[in-house]
C-alpha positions as CSV (number, residue, x, y, z in Angstrom):
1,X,-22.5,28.3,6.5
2,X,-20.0,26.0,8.0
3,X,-17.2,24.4,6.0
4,X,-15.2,21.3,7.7
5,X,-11.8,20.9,6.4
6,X,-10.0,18.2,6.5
7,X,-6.2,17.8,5.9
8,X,-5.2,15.2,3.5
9,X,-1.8,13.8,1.9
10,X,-0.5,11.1,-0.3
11,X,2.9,9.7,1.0
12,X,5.2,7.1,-1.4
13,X,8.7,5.8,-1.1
14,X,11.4,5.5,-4.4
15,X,14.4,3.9,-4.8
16,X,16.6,5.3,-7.3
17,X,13.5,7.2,-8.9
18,X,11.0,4.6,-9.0
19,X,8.0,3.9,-6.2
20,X,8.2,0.8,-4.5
21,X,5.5,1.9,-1.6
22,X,2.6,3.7,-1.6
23,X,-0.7,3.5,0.0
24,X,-2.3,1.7,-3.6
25,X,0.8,-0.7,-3.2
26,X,0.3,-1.6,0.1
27,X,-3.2,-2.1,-0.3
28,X,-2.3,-4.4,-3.2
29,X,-0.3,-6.4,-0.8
30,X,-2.8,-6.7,1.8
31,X,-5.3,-7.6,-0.8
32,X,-3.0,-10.4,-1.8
33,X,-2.7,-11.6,1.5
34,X,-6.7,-11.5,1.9
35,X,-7.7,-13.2,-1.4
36,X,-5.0,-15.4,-1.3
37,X,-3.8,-14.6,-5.0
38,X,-2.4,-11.9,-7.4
39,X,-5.7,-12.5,-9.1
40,X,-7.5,-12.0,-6.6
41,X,-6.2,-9.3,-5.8
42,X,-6.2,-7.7,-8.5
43,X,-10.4,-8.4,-8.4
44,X,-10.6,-6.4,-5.1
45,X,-8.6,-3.4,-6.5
46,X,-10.5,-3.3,-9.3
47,X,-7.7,-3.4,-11.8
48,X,-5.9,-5.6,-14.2
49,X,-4.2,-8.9,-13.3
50,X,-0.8,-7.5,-15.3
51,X,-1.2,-4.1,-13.5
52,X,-1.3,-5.4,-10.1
53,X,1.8,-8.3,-11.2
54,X,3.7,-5.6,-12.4
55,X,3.8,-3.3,-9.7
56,X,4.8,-6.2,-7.3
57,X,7.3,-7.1,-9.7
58,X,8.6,-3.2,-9.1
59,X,8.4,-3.4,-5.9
60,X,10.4,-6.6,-4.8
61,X,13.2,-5.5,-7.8
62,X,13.3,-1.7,-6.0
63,X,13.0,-3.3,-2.6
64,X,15.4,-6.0,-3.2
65,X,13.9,-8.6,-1.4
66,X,10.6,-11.3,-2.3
67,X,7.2,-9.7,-0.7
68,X,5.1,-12.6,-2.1
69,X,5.4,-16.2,-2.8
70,X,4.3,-17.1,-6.2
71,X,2.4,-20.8,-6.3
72,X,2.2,-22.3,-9.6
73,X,-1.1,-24.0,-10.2
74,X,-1.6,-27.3,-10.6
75,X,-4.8,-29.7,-9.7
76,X,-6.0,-27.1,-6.3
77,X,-5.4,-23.8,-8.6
78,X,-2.2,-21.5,-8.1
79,X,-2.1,-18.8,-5.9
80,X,-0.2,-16.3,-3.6
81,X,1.0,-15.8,-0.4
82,X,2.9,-13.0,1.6
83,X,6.4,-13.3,2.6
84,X,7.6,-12.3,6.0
85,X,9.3,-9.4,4.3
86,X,5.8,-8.4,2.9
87,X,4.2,-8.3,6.2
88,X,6.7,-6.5,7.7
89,X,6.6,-3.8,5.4
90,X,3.0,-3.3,5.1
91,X,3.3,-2.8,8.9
92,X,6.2,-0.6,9.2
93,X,4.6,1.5,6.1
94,X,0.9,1.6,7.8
95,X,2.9,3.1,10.9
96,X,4.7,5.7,9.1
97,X,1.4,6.8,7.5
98,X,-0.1,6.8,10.3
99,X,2.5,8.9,12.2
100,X,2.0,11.3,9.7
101,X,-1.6,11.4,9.2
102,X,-1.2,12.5,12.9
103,X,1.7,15.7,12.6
104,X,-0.6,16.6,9.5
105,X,-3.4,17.1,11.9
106,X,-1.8,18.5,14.1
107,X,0.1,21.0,12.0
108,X,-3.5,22.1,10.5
109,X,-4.9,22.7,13.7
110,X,-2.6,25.1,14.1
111,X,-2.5,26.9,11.1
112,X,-6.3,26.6,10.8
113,X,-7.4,26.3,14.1
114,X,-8.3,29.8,15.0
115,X,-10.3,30.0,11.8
116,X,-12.1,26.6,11.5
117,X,-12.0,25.0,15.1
């Protein structure tokens, strides 16, 4: 019988204690900037519109800086859009990850290489 391992890891970032980035979160940004609102958002992930406006409240106030533009509705609806700031760190996250995802497989092929190659 042959078992294929595979190598996997959860990465997050805290400021003074608290996440402010994690994979969920920056999925939750990226969903914002798909659907076009925190409620939408929200939708995709498949969790509640206070859940997903709370944990971008935590992560601008841990960040310090505005990743999404809050429009208030009106006659068109309200909505959401991504800062700069917001894009910028979903990128720079999704390279770290990445990075890692990459010294994580390398590191298991050499610890478990010789045993599962």
């Amino acid at each position: 019988m042959s078992t294929q391992l595979t190598p996997r890891f959860n990465i997050w970032i805290e400021a003074d204690g608290q996440v402010v980035l994690s994979k969920w979160r920056i999925q939750l940004l990226a969903a914002v900037d798909e659907a076009g609102s925190i409620s939408g958002a929200a939708e995709k992930m498949g969790v509640q519109y206070r859940l997903a406006w709370d944990r971008l409240e935590e992560m601008e106030n841990g960040l310090g800086v505005r990743l999404v533009e809050r429009h208030v509705g009106g006659v068109h609806g309200g909505g959401a859009t991504l800062t700069e700031a917001g894009r910028e760190y979903i990128q720079r996250f999704t390279r770290l990850a990445e990075a890692i995802d990459a010294i994580v497989g390398e590191q298991f092929e050499v610890a478990f290489g010789d045993i599962f190659g």
